[in-house]
Phi, psi and omega in degrees: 000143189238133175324007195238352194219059182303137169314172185284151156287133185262160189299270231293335205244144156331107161349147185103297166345130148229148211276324168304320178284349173293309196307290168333276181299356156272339186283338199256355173265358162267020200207317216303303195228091170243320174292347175250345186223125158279114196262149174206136186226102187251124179034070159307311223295025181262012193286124168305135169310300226199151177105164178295160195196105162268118209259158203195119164207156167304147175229115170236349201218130180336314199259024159283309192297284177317353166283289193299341177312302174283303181247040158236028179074006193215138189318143163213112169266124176262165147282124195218134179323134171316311197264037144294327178287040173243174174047194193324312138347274238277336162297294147323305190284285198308357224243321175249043173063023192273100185287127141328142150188140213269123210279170122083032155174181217260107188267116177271333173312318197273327177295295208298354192259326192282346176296318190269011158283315187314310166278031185223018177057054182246173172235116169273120180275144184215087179280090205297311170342312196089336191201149203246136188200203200275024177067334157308023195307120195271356172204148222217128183274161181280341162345294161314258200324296172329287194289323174276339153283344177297300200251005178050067200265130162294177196202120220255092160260161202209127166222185200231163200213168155091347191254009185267132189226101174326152182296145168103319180321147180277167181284160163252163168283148137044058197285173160276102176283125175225102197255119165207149206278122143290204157278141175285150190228149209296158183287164182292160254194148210067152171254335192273212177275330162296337202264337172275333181284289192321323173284350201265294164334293205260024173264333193268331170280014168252348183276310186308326181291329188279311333171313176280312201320291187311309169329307171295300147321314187314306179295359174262351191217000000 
């Protein structure tokens, strides 16, 4: 496909977007790191098919966003911090429905492209966290909840295990990756701030709940 001949825009993708070359690079995110990783992937099948979908996850590692991109079977625009877009990336990420959005304050530019991926029956990702750390989250920003309150959106959590590797740690051959779906949960309910904190409040403990649930498998298997 040539920069002279963009593809049509699709409801689930961003302005900008091209729905083949997403397609391509979601195809290629189901195999690329299977060869550095043992990938485990638990209960795809709760990925809603079709509808708005704010997707939620635990972060602890560069290569979260890229799994989930590639392996929950469906189109995902995620947010990924202004300075990803920079050099060959900064080309790229948008091409492939990925939205910029400016950390530690309210990018309205950005909110405002995932409400209409939202209303066009897309799934926007979202890492509540803010940031990548140990993956537990222990703290969670009002983004999600807004935007799923917003698009009147279910809210799809999803965390990942295996791809955080403590400072100090030796490399592994091929660690185990492990991804698993939650149940999807009704959008959130209220208008006001209190009403926001409380969904905000009860997205970071369910992520936080899958987050023990996965562990507890790893360790048993």
């Amino acid at each position: 496909m040539s920069a002279s001949a963009p593809a049509r825009r699709a409801p689930d993708l961003p302005a900008g977007a091209w729905p083949r070359l997403t397609d391509v690079a979601r195809w290629i995110g189901t195999w690329c790191f299977r060869p550095a990783f043992r990938v485990h992937v638990h209960h795809r099948e709760r990925v809603p098919a079709t509808g708005p979908v704010v997707l939620v996850a635990n972060h602890s590692s560069m290569l979260d966003g890229p799994l989930l991109f590639g392996l929950l079977g469906r189109r995902a625009v995620f947010l990924v911090k202004q300075e990803m877009f920079r050099g060959p990336l900064g080309a790229v990420l948008p091409r492939i429905g990925q939205l910029a959005v400016r950390r530690g304050e309210a990018d309205r530019r950005s909110l405002t492209a995932a409400l209409g991926v939202l209303r066009g029956g897309g799934m926007i990702g979202v890492f509540p966290e803010g940031t990548r750390g140990s993956g537990e989250v222990a703290a969670a920003q009002q983004g999600a909840a807004w935007l799923a309150r917003s698009a009147g959106a279910v809210v799809l959590p999803v965390v990942c295990r295996g791809t955080y590797r403590p400072p100090g740690a030796a490399r592994r051959w091929r660690p185990r990756v492990d991804l698993l779906v939650g149940e999807p949960m009704a959008p959130p309910a209220g208008k006001g701030r209190a009403e926001l904190a409380a969904a905000t409040e009860t997205i970071r403990a369910s992520l936080a709940a899958l987050v023990a649930e996965l562990d507890e498998v790893r360790s048993t298997t």
